[in-house]
DRENZA-553964 format. One record per atom (N, C-alpha, C, O): x, y, z; residue in one letter. Coordinates in steps of 0.2 Angstrom, whole numbers, padded with zeros to 4 digits, always signed. Layout:
<atoms>
XYZA
...
</atoms>
This chain:
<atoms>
+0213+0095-0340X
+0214+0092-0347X
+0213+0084-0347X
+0217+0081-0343X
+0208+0080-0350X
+0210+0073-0351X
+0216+0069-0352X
+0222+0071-0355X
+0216+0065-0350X
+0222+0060-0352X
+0220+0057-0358X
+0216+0052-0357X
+0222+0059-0364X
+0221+0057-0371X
+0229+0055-0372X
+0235+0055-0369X
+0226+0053-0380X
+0231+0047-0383X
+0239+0053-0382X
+0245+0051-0380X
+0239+0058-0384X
+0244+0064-0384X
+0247+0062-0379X
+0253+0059-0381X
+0245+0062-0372X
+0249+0060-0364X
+0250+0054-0364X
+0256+0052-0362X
+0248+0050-0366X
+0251+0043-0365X
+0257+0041-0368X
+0262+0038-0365X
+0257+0044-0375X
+0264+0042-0380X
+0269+0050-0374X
+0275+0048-0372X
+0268+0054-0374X
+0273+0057-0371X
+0277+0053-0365X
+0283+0051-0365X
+0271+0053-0361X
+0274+0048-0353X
+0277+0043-0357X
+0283+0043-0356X
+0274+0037-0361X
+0276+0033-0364X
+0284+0033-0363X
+0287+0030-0359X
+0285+0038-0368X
+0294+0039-0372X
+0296+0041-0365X
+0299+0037-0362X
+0294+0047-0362X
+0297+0049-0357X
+0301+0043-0351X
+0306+0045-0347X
+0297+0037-0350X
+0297+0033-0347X
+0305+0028-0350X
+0309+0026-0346X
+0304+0027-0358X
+0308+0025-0358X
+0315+0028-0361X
+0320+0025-0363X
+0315+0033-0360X
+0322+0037-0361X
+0326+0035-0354X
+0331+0032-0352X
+0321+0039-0349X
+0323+0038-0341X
+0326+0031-0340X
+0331+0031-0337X
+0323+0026-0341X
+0324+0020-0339X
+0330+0017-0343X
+0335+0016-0339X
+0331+0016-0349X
+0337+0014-0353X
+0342+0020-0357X
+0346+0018-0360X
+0341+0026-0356X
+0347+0030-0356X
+0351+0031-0363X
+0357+0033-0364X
+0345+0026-0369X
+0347+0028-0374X
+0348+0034-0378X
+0353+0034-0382X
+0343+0039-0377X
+0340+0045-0380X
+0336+0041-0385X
+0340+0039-0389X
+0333+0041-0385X
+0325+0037-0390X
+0324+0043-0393X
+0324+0044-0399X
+0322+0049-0387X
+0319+0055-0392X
+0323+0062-0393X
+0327+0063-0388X
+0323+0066-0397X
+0328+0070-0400X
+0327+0075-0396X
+0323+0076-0391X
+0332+0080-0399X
+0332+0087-0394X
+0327+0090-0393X
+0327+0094-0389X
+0322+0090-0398X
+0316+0094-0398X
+0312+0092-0393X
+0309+0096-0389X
+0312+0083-0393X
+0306+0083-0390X
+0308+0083-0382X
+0304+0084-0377X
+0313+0081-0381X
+0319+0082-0373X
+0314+0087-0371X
+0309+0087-0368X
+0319+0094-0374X
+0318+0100-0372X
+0309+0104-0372X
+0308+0110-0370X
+0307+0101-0375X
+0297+0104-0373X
+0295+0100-0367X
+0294+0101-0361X
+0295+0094-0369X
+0293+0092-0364X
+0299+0095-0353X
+0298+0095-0347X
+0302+0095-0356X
+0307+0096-0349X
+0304+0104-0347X
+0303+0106-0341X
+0303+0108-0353X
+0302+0115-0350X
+0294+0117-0349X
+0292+0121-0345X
+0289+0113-0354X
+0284+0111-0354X
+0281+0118-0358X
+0276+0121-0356X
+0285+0119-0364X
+0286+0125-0369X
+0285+0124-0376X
+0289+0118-0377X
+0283+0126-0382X
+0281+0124-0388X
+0283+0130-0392X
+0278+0134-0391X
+0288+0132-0396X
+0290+0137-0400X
+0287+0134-0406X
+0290+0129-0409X
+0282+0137-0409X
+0277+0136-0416X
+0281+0142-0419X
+0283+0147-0416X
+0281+0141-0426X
+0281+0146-0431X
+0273+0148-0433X
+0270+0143-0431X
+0271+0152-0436X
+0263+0155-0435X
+0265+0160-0442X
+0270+0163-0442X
+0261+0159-0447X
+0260+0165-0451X
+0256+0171-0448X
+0252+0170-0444X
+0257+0177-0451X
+0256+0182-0447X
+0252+0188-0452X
+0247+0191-0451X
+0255+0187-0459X
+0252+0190-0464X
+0248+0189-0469X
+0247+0193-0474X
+0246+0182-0469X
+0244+0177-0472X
+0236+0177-0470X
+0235+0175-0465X
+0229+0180-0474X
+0224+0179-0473X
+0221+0173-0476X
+0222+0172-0482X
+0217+0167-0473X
+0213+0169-0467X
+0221+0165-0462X
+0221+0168-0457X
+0225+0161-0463X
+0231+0156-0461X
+0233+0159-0454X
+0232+0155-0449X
+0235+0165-0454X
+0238+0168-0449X
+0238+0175-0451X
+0239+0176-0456X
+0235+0182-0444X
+0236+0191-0446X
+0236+0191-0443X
+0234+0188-0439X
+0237+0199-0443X
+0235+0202-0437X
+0231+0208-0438X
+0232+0212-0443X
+0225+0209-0434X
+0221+0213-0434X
+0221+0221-0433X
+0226+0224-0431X
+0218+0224-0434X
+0218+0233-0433X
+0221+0235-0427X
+0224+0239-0426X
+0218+0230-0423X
+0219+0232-0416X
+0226+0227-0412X
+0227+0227-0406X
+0229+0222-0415X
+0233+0221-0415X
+0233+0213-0413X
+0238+0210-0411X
+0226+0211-0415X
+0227+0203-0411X
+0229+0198-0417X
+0228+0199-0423X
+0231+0194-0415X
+0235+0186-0420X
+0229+0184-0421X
+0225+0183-0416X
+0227+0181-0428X
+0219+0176-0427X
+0222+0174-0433X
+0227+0177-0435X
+0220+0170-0436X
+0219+0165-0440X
+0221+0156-0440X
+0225+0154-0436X
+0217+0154-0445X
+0216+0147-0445X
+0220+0143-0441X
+0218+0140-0436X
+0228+0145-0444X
+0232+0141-0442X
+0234+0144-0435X
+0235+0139-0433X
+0235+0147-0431X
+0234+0151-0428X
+0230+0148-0420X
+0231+0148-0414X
+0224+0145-0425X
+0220+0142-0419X
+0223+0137-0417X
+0228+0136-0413X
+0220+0133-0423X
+0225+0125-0425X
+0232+0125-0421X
+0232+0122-0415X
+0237+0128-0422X
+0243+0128-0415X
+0242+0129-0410X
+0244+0124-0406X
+0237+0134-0406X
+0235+0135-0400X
+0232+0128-0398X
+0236+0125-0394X
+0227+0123-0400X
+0223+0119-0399X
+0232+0113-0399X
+0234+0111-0394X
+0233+0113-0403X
+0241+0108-0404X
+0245+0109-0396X
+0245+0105-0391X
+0246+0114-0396X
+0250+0114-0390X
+0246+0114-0381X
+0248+0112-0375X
+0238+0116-0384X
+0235+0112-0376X
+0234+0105-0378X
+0235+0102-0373X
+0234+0103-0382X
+0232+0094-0382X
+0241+0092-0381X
+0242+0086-0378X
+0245+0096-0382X
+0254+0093-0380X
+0254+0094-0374X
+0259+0091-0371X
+0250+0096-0370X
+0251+0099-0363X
+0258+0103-0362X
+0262+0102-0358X
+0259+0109-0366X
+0262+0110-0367X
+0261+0119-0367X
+0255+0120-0370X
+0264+0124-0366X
+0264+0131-0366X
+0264+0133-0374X
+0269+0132-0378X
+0260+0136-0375X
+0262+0139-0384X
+0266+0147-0384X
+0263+0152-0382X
+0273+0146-0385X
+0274+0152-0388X
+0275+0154-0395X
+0280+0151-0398X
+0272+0157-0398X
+0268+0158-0407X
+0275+0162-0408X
+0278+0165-0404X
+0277+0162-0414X
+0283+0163-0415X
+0280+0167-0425X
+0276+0165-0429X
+0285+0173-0424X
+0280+0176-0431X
+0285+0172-0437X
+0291+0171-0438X
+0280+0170-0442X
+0285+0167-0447X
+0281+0169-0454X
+0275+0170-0455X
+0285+0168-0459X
+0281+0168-0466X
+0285+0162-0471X
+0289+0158-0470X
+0281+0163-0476X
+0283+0157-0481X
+0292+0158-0482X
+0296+0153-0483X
+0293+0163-0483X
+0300+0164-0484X
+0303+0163-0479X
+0308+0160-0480X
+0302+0163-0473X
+0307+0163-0466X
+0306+0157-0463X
+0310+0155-0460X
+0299+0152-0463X
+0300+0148-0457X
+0306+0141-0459X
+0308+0138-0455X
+0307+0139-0466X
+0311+0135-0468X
+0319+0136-0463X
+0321+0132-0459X
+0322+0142-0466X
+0330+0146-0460X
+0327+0145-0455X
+0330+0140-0453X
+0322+0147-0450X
+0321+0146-0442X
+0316+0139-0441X
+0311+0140-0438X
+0317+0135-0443X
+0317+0128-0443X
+0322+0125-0441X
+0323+0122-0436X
+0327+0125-0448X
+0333+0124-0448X
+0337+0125-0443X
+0340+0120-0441X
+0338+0130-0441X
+0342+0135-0438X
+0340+0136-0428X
+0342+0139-0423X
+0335+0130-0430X
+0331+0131-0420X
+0329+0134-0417X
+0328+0133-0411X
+0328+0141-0422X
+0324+0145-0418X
+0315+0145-0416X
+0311+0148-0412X
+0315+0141-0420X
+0307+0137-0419X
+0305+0129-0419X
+0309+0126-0423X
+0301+0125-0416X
+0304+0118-0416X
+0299+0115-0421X
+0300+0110-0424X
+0292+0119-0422X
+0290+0117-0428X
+0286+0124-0434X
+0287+0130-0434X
+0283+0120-0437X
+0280+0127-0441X
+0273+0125-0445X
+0271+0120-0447X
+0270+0131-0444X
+0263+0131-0448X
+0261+0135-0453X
+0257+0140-0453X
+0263+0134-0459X
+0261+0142-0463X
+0261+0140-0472X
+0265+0140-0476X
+0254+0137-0471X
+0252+0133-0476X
+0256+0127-0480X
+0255+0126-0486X
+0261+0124-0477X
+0267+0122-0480X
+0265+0117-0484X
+0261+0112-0482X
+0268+0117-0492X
+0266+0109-0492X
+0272+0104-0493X
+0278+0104-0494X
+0267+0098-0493X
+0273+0092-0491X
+0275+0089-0497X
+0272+0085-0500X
+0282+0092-0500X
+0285+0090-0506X
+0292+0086-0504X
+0296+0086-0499X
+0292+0082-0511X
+0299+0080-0510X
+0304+0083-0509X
+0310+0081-0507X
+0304+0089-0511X
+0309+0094-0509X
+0312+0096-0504X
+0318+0096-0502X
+0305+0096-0502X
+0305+0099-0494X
+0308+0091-0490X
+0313+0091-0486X
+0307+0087-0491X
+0306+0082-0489X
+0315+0079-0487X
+0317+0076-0482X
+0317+0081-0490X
+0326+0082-0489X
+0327+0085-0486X
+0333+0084-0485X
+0324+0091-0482X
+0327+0094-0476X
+0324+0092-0469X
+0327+0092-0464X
+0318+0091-0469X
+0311+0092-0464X
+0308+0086-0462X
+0310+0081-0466X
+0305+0085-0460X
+0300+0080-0459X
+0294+0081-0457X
+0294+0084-0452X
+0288+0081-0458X
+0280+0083-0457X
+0277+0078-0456X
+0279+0072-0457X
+0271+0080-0452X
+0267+0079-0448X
+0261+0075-0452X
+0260+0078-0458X
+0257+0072-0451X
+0252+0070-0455X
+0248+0077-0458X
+0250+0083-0456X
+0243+0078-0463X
+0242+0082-0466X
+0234+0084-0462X
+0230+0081-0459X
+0235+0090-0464X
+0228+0095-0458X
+0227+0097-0464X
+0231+0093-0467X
+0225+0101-0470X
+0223+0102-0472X
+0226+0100-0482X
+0232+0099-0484X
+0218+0100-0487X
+0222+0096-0493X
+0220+0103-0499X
+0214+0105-0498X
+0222+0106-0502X
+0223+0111-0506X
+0222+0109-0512X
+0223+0103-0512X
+0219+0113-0519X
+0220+0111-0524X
+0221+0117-0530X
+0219+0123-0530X
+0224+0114-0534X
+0222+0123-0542X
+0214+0123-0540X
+0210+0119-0539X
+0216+0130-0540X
+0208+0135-0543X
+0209+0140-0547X
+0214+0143-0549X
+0201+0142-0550X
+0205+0148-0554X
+0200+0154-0553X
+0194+0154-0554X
+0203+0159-0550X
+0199+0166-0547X
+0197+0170-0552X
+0201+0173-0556X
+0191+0168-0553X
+0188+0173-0556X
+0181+0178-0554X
+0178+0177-0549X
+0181+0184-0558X
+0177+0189-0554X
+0169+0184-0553X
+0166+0179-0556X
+0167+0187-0547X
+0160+0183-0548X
+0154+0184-0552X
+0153+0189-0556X
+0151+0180-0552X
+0146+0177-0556X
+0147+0177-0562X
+0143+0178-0566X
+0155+0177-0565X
+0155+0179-0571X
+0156+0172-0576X
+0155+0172-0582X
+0159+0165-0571X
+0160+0158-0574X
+0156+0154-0569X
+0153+0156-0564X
+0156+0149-0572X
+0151+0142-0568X
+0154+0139-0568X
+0153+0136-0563X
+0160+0134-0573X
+0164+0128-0575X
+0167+0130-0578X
+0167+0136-0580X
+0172+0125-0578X
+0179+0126-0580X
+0176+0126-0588X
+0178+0131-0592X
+0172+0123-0590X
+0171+0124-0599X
+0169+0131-0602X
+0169+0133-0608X
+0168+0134-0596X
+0165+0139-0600X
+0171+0145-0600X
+0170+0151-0600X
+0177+0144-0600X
+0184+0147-0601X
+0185+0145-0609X
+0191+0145-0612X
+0182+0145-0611X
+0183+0143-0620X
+0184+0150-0622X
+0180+0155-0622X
+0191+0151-0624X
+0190+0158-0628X
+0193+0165-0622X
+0195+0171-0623X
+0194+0160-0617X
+0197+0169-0611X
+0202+0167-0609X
+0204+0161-0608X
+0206+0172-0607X
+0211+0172-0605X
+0213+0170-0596X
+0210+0172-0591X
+0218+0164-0595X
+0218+0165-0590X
+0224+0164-0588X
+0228+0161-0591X
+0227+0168-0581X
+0235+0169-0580X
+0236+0165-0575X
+0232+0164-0571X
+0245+0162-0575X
+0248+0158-0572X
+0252+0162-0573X
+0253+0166-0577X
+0257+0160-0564X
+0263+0162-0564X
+0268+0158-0568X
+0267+0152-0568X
+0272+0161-0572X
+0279+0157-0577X
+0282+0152-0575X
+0286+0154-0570X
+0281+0146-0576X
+0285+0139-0573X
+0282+0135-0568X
+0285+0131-0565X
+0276+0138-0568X
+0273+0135-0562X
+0268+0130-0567X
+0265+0131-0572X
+0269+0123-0563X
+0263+0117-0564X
+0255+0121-0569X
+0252+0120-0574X
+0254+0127-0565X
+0246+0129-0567X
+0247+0129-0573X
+0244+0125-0577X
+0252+0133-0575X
+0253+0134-0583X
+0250+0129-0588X
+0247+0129-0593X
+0253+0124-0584X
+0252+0117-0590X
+0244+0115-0591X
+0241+0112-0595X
+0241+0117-0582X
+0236+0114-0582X
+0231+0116-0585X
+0226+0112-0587X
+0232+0125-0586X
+0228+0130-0588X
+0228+0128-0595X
+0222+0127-0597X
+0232+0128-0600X
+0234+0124-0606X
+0228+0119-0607X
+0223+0119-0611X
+0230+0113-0603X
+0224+0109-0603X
+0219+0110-0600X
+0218+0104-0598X
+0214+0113-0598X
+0209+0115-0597X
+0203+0118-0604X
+0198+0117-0607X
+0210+0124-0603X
+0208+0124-0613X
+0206+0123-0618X
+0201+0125-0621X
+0211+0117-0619X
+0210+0113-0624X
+0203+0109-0623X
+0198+0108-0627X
+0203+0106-0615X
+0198+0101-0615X
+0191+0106-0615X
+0185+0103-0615X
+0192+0114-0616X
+0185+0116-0617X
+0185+0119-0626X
+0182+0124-0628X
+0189+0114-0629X
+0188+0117-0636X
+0191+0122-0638X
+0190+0123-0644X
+0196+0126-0635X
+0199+0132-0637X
+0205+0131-0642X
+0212+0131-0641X
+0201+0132-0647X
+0207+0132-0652X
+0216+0139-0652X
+0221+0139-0655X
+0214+0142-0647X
+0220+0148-0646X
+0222+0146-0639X
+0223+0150-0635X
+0221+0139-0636X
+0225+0136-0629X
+0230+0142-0628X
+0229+0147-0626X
+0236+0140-0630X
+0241+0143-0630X
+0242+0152-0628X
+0244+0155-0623X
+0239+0153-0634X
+0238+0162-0632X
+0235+0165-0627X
+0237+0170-0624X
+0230+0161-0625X
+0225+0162-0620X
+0227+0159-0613X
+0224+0160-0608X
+0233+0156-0613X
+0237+0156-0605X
+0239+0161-0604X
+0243+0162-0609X
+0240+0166-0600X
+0245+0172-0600X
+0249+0171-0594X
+0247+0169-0589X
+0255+0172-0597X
+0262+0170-0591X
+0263+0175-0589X
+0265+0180-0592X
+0262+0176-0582X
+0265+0183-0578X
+0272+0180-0574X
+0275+0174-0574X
+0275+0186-0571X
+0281+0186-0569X
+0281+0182-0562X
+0285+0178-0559X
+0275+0185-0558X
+0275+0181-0549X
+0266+0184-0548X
+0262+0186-0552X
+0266+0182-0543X
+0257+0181-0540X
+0254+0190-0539X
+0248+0192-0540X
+0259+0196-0538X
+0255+0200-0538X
+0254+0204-0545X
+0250+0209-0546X
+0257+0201-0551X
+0256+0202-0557X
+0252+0199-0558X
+0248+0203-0561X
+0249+0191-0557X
+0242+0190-0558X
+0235+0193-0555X
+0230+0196-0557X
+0237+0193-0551X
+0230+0197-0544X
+0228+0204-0550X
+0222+0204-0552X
+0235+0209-0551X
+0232+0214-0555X
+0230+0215-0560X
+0226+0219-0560X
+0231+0209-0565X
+0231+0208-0572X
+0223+0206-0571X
+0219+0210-0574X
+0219+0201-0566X
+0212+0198-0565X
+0209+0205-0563X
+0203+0206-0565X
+0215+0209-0558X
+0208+0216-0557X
+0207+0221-0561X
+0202+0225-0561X
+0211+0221-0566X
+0211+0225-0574X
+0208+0222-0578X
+0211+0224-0584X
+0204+0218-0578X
+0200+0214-0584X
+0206+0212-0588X
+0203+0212-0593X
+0212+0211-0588X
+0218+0210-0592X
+0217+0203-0595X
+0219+0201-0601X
+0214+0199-0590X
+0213+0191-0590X
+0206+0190-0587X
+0205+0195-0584X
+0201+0185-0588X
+0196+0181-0584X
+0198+0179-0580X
+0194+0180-0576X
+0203+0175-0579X
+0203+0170-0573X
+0213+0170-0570X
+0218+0173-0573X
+0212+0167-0564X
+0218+0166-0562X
+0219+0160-0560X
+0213+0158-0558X
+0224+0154-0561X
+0223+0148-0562X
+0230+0148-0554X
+0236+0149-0555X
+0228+0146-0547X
+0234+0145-0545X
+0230+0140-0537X
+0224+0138-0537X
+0236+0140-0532X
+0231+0135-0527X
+0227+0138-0523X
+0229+0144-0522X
+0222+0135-0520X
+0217+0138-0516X
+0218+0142-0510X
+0213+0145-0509X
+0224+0142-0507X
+0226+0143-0501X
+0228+0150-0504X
+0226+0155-0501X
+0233+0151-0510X
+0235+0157-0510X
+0229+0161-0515X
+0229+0167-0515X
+0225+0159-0518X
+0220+0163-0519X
+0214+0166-0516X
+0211+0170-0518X
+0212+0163-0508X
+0210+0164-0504X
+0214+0172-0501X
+0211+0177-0499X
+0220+0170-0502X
+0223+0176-0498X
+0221+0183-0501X
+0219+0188-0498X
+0224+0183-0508X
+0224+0187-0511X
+0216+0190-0513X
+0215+0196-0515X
+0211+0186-0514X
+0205+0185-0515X
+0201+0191-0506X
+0197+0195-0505X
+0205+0190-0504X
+0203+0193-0496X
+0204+0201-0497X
+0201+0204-0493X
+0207+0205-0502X
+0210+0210-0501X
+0202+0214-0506X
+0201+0220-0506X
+0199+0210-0508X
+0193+0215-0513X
+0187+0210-0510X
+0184+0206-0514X
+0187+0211-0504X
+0180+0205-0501X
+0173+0206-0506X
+0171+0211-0509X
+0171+0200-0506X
+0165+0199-0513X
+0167+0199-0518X
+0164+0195-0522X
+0172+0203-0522X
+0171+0204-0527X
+0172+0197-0531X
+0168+0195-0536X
+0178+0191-0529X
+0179+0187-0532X
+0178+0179-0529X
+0178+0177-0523X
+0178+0173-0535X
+0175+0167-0533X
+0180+0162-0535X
+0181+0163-0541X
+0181+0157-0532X
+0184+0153-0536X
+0180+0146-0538X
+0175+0143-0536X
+0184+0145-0543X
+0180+0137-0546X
+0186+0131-0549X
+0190+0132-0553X
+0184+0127-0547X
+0189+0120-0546X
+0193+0119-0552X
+0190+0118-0558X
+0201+0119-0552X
+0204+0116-0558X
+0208+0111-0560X
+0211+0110-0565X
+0206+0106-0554X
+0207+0100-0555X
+0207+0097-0545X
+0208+0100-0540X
+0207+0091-0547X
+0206+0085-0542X
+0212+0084-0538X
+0211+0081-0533X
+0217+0085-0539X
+0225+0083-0536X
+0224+0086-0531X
+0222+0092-0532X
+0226+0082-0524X
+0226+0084-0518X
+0233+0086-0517X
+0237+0082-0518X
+0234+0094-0514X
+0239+0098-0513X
+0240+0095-0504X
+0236+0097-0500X
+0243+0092-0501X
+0244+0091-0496X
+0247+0095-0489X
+0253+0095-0489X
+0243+0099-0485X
+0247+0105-0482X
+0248+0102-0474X
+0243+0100-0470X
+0254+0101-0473X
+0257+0097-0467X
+0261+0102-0461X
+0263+0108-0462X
+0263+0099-0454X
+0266+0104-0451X
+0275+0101-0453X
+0277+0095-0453X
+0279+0106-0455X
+0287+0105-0455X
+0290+0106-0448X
+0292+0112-0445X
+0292+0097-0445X
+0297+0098-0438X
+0305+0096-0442X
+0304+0097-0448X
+0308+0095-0441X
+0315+0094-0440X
+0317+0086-0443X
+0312+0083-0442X
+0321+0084-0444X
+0321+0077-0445X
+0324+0075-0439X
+0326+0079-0434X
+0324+0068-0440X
+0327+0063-0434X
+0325+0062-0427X
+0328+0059-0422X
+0319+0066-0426X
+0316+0067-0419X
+0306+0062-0420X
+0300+0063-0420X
+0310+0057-0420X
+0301+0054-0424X
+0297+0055-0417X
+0291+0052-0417X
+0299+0058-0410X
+0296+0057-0402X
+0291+0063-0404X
+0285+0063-0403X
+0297+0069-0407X
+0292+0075-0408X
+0287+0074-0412X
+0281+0074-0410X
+0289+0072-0419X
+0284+0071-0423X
+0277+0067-0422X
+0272+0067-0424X
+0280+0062-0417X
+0272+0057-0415X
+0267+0061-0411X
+0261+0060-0412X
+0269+0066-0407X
+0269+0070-0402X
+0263+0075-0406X
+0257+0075-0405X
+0265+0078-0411X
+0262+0082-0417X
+0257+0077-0418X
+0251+0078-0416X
+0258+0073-0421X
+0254+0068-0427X
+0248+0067-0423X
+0243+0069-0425X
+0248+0064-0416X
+0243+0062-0410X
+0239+0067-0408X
+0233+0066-0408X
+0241+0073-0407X
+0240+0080-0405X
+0234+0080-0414X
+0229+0077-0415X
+0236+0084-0418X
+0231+0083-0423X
+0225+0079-0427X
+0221+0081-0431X
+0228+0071-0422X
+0222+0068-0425X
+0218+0066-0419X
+0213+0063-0421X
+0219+0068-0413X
+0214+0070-0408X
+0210+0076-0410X
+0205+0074-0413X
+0211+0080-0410X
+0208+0086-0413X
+0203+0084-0416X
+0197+0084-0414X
+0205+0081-0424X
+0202+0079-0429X
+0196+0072-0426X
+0190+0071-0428X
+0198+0069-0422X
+0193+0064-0420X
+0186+0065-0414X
+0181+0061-0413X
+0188+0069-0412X
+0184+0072-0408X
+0179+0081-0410X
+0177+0083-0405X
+0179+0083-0415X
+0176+0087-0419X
+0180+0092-0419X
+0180+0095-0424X
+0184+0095-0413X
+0188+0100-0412X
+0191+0104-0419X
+0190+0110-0420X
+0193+0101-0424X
+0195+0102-0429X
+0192+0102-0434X
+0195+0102-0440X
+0186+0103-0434X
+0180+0104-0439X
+0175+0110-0436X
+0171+0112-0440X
+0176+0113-0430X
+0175+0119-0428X
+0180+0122-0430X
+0179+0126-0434X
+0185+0122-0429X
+0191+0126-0431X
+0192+0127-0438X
+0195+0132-0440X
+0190+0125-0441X
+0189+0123-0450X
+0184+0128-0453X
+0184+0132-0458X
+0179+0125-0450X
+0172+0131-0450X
+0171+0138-0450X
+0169+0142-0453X
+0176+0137-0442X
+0177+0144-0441X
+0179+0150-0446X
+0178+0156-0446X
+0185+0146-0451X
+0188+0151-0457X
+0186+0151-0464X
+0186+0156-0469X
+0184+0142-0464X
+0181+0140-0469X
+0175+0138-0474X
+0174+0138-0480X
+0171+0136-0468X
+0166+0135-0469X
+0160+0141-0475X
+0161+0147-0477X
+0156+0137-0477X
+0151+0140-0480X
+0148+0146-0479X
+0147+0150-0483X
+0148+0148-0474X
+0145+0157-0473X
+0150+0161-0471X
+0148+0167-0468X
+0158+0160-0471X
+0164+0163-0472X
+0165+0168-0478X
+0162+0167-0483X
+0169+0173-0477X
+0171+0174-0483X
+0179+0172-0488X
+0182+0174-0492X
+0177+0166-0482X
+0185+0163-0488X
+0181+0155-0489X
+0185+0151-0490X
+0175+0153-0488X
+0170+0146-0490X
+0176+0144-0495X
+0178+0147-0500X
+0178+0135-0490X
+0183+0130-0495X
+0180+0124-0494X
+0183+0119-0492X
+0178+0124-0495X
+0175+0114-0493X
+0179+0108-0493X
+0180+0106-0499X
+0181+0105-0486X
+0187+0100-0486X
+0185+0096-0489X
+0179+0093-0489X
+0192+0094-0494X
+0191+0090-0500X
+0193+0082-0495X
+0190+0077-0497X
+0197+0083-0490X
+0196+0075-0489X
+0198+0077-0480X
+0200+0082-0478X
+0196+0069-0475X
+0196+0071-0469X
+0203+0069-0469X
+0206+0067-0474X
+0206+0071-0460X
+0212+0070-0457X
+0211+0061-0458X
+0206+0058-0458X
+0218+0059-0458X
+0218+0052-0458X
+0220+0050-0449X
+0224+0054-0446X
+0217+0045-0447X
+0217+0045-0439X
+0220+0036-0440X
+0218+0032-0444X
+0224+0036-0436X
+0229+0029-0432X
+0224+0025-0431X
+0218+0026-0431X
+0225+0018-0429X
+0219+0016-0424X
+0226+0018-0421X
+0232+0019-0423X
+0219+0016-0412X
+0223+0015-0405X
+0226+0008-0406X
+0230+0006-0401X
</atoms>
């Protein structure tokens, strides 16, 4: 493996932990580096992000994306199964030292965790069957479903109005959670499903072809790795590790591979990795 910016900031810290006896880097980063081992959290049932296959292999996105993380850390990947619900508790709780599973970087979140610069940016979309919309204007008069209390809601409202729909309101329909959307969109119940790209890709994956999404607004959903707070040795460790990838093409193959245009989950990166100078 090259000696890239990832190793030098390691040896860096490592150098100076040994020599002044402060502890500069936290327990995360001590304990990988000393064992030369990396516990990722991995989504596992999450298409395209993280699955597993018929025959039982792990692939997806994020999936690669880690494996590539922990060879640029010079470091052993052990993949660790996790989902939206569970990696937050085994985060917390140590049994994992980071996590990959679309997460996004909220204030919320922000009070437990700390993240890594962002790898991938997310946006509302609204799944609709194919060939059946072109633009958001042309939702004048149909219905389209949001999960209850969720942002889409409000957006879906406005979308509406700005295509002239005088029955805005009626024609949002509030479902209870995401798999009462999905059903409502496959029973012609509604035209469109208004929610982010990432989980519509998912759910979109279960009736390949049938459906397509189309843009419901500009706001960059930013989806980042969740480490631990107080260890900034790890987290640089991350941060360096990612945007090598990204500066050397690594992560635009990896992108492609799930992403790109002749996929069947085609998302077109809405903006690049932001990269340090040296």
């Amino acid at each position: 493996m090259p000696f890239c910016r990832v190793c030098a900031v390691a040896l860096a810290l490592m150098l100076l932990t040994f020599q002044s006896g402060t502890g500069i880097c936290g327990a995360i980063y001590e304990r990988a580096v000393k064992s030369g081992r990396v516990r990722l959290g991995l989504p596992y049932n999450v298409v395209p992000q993280g699955y597993l296959k018929a025959n039982g292999d792990w692939v997806g996105f994020e999936v690669d994306l880690g494996s590539e993380m922990a060879q640029r850390m010079n470091l052993k990947l052990e993949p660790v199964k996790v989902n939206e619900k569970t990696w937050s508790t085994m985060l917390a709780g140590g049994q994992i030292d980071a996590a990959l599973c679309r997460i996004r970087h909220t204030r919320t979140l922000e009070r437990e965790f700390d993240f890594s610069v962002p790898y991938f940016f997310d946006s509302l979309q609204v799944l609709v069957p194919k060939g059946d919309f072109k633009a958001i204007a042309d939702f004048k008069g149909h219905k389209i479903a949001a999960v209850q209390g969720s942002k889409a809601e409000k957006i879906a409202m406005r979308i509406l109005r700005e295509a002239g729909d005088e029955n805005a309101e009626k024609n949002v329909v509030s479902v209870p959670d995401r798999p009462a959307a999905f059903f409502a969109l496959g029973r012609a119940k509604v035209s469109g499903w208004i929610d982010s790209g990432m989980v519509l890709l998912e759910y979109s994956s279960k009736s390949s072809g049938r459906f397509e999404m189309i843009s419901a607004s500009e706001n960059i959903e930013p989806i980042a790795v969740a480490v631990p707070q107080d260890d900034s040795a790890w987290r640089d460790l991350i941060n360096f590790a990612i945007q090598d990838i990204a500066e050397d093409g690594s992560f635009k193959k990896i992108y492609d591979k799930w992403f790109g245009p002749n996929t069947p989950h085609a998302f077109p990166a809405k903006r690049p990795i932001d990269i340090w100078p040296q």
